[in-house]
SEZAGU-553721 format. One record per atom (N, C-alpha, C, O, CB): residue in three letters; x, y, z. Coordinates in steps of 0.1 Angstrom, whole numbers, plus 5000, padded with zeros to 4 digits. Glycine has a CB too. Layout:
# residues N
alaXYZ
...
***
This chain:
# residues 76
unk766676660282
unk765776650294
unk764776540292
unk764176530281
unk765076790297
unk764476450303
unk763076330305
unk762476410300
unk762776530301
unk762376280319
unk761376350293
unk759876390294
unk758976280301
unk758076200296
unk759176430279
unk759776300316
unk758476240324
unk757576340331
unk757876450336
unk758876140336
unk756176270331
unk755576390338
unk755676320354
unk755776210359
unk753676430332
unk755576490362
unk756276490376
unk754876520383
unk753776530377
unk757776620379
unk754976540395
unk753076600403
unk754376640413
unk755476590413
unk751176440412
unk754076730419
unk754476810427
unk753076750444
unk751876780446
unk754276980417
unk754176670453
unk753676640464
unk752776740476
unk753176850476
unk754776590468
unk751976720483
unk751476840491
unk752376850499
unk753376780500
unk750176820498
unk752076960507
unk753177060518
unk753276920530
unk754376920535
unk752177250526
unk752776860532
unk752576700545
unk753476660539
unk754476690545
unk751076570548
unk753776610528
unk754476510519
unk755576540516
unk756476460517
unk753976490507
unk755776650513
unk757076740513
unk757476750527
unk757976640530
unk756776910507
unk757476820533
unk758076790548
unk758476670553
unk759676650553
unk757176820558
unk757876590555
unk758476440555
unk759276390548
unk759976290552
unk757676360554
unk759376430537
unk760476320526
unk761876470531
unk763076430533
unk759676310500
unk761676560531
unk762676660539
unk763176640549
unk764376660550
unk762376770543
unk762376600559
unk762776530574
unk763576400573
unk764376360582
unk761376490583
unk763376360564
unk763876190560
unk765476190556
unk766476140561
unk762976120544
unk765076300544
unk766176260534
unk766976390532
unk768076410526
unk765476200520
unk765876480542
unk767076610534
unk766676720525
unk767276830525
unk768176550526
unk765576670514
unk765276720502
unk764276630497
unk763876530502
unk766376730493
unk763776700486
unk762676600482
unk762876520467
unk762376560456
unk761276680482
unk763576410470
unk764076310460
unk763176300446
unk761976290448
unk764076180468
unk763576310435
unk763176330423
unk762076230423
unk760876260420
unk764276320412
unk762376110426
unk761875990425
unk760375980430
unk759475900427
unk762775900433
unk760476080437
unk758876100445
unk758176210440
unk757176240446
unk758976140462
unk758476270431
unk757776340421
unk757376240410
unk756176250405
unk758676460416
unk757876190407
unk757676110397
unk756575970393
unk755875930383
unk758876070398
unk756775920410
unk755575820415
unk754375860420
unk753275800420
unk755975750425
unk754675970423
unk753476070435
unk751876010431
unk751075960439
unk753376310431
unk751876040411
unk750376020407
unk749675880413
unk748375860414
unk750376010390
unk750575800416
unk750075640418
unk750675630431
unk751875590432
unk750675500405
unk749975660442
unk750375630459
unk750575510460
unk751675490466
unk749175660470
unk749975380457
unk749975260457
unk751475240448
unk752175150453
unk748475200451
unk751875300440
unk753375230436
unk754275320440
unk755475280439
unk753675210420
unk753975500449
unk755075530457
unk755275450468
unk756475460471
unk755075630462
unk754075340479
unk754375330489
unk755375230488
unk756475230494
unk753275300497
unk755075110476
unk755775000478
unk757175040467
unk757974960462
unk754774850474
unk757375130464
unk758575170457
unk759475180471
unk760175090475
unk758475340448
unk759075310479
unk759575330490
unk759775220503
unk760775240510
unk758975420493
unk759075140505
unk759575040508
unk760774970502
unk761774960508
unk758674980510
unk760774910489
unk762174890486
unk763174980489
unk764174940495
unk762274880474
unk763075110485
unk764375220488
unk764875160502
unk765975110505
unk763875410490
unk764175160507
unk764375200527
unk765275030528
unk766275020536
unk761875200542
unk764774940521
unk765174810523
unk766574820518
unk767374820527
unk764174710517
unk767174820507
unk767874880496
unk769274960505
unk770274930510
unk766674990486
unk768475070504
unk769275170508
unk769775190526
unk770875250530
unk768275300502
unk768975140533
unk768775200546
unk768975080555
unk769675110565
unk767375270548
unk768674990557
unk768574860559
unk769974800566
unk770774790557
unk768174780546
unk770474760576
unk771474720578
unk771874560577
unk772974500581
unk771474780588
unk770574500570
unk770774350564
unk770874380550
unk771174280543
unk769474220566
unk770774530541
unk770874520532
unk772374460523
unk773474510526
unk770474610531
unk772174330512
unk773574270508
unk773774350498
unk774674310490
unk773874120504
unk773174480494
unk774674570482
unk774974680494
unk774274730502
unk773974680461
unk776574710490
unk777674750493
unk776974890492
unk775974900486
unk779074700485
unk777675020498
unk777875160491
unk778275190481
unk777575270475
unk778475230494
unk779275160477
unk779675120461
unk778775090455
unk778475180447
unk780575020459
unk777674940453
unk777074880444
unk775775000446
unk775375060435
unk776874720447
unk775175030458
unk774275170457
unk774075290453
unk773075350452
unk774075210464
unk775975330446
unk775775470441
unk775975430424
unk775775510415
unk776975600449
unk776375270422
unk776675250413
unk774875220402
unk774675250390
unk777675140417
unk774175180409
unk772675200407
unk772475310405
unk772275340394
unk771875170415
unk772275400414
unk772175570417
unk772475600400
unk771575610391
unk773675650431
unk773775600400
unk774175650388
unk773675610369
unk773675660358
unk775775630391
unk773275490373
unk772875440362
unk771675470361
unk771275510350
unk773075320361
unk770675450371
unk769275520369
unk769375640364
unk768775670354
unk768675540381
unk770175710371
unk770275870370
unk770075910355
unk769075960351
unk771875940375
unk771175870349
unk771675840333
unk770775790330
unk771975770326
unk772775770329
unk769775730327
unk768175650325
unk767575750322
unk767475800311
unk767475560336
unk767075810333
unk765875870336
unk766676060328
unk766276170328
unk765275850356
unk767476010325
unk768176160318
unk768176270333
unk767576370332
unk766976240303
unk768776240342
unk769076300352
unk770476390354
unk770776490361
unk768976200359
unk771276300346
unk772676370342
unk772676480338
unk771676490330
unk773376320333
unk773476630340
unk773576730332
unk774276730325
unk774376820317
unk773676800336
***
């Protein structure tokens, strides 16, 4: 298991990233402590991920996905 430390988002924060995404993405536990590096994290995601000028493929996005994942010891 990571030993990163996580913060647990407020109930506003939580709902929204639920409304968004479905769930509340690991990634945003992780940044939460430093607002200033979740906003502009999340701006990349959205650019990245969401973006219909974005140039990586679905393929090349889950291929990231997965390597982070395995990084941050996300894998079971």
């Amino acid at each position: 298991m990571a030993r990163i430390k996580t913060a647990v988002p407020g109930a506003l924060l939580r709902r929204v990233a639920e409304a968004q995404y479905g769930y509340m993405p690991g990634i945003v536990k992780v940044l939460w402590p430093d607002l200033q590096t979740t906003i502009g994290t999340g701006i990349i995601y959205d650019h990245l991920h969401h973006a219909r000028s974005s140039r990586l493929t679905r393929l090349q996005r889950e291929m990231i996905a997965t390597v982070v994942n395995g990084k941050i010891g996300g894998a079971a």
